[in-house]
N, C-alpha and C positions, 0 to 999 in steps of 0.2 A: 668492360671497364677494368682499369687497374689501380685496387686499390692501394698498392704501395706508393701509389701518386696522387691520386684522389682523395685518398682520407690523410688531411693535414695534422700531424701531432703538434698542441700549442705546448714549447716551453715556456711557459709563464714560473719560472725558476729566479730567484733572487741571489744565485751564484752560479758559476761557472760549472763545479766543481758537481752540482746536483745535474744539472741542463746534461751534461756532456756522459753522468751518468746513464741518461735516461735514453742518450740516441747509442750508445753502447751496445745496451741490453735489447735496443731495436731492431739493431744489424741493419738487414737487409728489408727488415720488414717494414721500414717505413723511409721512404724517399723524398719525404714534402714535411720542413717542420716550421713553425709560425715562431716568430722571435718577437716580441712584442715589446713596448716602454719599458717595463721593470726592467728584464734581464738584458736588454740593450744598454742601459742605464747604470745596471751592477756591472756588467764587465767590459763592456763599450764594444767595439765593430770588429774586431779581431776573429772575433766567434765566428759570429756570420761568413769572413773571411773561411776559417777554416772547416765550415761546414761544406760550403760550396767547392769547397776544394776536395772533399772527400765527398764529391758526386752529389750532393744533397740539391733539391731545392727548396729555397726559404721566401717564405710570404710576412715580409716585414713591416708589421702592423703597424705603422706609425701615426695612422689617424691625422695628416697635415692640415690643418685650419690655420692658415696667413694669408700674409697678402703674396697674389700671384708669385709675384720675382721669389720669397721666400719659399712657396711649396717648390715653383722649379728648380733650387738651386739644393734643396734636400731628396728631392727625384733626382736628379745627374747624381748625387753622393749613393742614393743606396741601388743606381745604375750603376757605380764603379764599384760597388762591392759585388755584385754577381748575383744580387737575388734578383727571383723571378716575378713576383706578385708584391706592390707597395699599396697601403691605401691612403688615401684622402677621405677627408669630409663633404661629401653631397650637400650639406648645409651651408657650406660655403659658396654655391652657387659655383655657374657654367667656367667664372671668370677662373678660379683656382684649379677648378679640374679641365681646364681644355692647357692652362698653363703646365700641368703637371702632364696631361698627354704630348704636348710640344716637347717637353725638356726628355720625354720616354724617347723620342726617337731615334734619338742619341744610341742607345741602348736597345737591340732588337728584341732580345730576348726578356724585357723586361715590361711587366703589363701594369697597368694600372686600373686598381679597383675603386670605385668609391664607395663609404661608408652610407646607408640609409638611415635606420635606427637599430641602434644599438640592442642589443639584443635583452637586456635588464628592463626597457622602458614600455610603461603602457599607455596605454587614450591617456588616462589620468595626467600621469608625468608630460606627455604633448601638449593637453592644456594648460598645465603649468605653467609652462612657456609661450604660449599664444597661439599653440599650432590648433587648429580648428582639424574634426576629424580621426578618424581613426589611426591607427600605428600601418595597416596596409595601406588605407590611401596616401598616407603620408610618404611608405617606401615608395609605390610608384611611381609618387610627383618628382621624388628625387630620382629615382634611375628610370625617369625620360630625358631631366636634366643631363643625368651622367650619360644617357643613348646621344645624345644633344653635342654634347661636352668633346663624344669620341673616345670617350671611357671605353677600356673591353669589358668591365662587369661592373658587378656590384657585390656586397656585402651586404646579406640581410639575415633574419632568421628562418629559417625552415617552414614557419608556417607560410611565410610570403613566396616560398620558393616554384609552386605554380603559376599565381598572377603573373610574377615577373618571368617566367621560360614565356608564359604567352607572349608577355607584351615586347620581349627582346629578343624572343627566337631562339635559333640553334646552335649560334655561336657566341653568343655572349657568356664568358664566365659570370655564378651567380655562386658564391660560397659562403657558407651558412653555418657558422658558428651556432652555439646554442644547441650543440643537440646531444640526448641524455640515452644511455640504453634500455630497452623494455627495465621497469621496477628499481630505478634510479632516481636519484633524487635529480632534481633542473637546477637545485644550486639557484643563482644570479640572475636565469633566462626566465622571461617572463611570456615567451612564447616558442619554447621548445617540443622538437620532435623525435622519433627516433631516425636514427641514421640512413636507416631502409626508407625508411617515409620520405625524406629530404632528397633521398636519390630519384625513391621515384616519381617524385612531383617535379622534379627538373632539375634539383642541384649541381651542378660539375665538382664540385669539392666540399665536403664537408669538415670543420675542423673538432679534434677531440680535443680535450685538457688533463683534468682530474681522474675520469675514467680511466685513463689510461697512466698517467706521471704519475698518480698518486695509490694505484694498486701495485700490493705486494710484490705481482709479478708484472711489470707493463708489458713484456713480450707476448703473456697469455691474455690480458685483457685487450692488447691489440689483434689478436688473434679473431676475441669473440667478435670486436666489431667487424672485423672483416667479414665474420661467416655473415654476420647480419645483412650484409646489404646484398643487392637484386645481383645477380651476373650480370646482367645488358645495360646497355648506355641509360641516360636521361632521354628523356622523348623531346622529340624536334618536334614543335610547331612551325608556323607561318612564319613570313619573314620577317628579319629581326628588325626595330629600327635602328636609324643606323644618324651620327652626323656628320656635317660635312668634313670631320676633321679626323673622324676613325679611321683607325689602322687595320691593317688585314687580319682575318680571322686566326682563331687560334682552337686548336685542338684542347678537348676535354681531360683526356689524360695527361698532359704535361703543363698545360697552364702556358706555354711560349706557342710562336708563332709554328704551324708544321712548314716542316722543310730547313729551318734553322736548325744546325748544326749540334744545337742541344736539346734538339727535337727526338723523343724514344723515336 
């Protein structure tokens, strides 16, 4: 595996001025960073722009719940900015994510994830809202939907990150926020692991935040996660499911399709 592309660093920064800090001090060491509402929001697309232009790729968290025409027409926008990974809401059913995988193919190099549950929410918070069941059953209903859909992944947390390599196979991205290092606090996540766990249960991409933006040194705390996770890929199961509307598979290290031209 390579984790300078693997392990996504989140700026979840509220300016510019911090965000641009923090991939500085990264160099080289981190290839894949998450740009999420907030700091979309603080300084608008420009960023994103100039991250992808100094070789980076960005998995732009935008969570789309609208109606169809609306998620495809903000898939084409953050396809013409050059990142790699966007997601959608799995809650929104087949109709918005098979829209959002239409308007990707525009854009080769661009995948589309969907959201399962969020990584803060328990059984509890599910009933809340009417969902019957656990927080795993619930991911998996949703990313057969998103297998269904023609989604290439899903977004879930780390504990779910075995069921779903089962149930979607060896090519589907599955990246997994939520995850804290040995004797760290979870923060937010109410069903977090550590980074080595998540790889080796099946993950393709893991994302950090705090761990790493919000230490003294994020160069050295990126460093540690690195040592933590396995040298060897995620393990392939059986075949993936797949629908009638997926696009061709994509390698674990880059998140894009292999063979495109912005393929390591």
């Amino acid at each position: 595996m390579d984790p300078t592309r693997q392990i996504i660093v989140a700026l979840d920064c509220d300016n510019r001025q911090a965000a641009q800090a923090v991939v500085d001090q990264l160099g080289d060491a981190c290839r894949f960073y998450k740009v999420g509402l907030e700091l979309l929001t603080a300084v608008g697309p420009q960023f994103v722009r100039d991250l992808v232009a100094r070789g980076k790729q960005v998995f732009l968290d935008l969570k789309l719940f609208e109606i169809p025409n609306s998620v495809a027409g903000a898939v084409r926008a953050a396809g013409a900015l050059g990142v790699s990974m966007v997601t959608v809401h799995g809650m929104g059913g087949t109709g918005i994510m098979a829209a959002a995988v239409e308007a990707a193919r525009d854009h080769p190099g661009l995948r589309v994830l969907a959201l399962t549950v969020v990584t803060s929410m328990t059984d509890a918070d599910l009933a809340d809202i009417g969902v019957s069941g656990s927080a795993e059953e619930q991911v998996l209903r949703l990313a057969r939907l998103a297998g269904e859909a023609g989604c290439h992944g899903v977004i879930a947390s780390p504990r779910e990150a075995a069921p779903l390599r089962e149930l979607l196979g060896g090519d589907a991205l599955i990246v997994t926020p939520g995850v804290a290092m040995p004797g760290e606090s979870a923060a937010d996540h109410a069903r977090p692991a550590t980074p080595r766990t998540a790889f080796a249960d099946g993950a393709s991409h893991v994302v950090v935040g705090r761990t790493v933006t919000r230490a003294p040194d994020p160069l050295s705390a990126l460093r540690r996660v690195h040592a933590d996770v396995p040298a060897q890929t995620p393990r392939t199961p059986p075949t993936p499911l797949r629908g009638p509307k997926a696009i061709s598979p994509v390698g674990y290290a880059s998140g894009i399709p292999v063979g495109h031209p912005r393929s390591p």
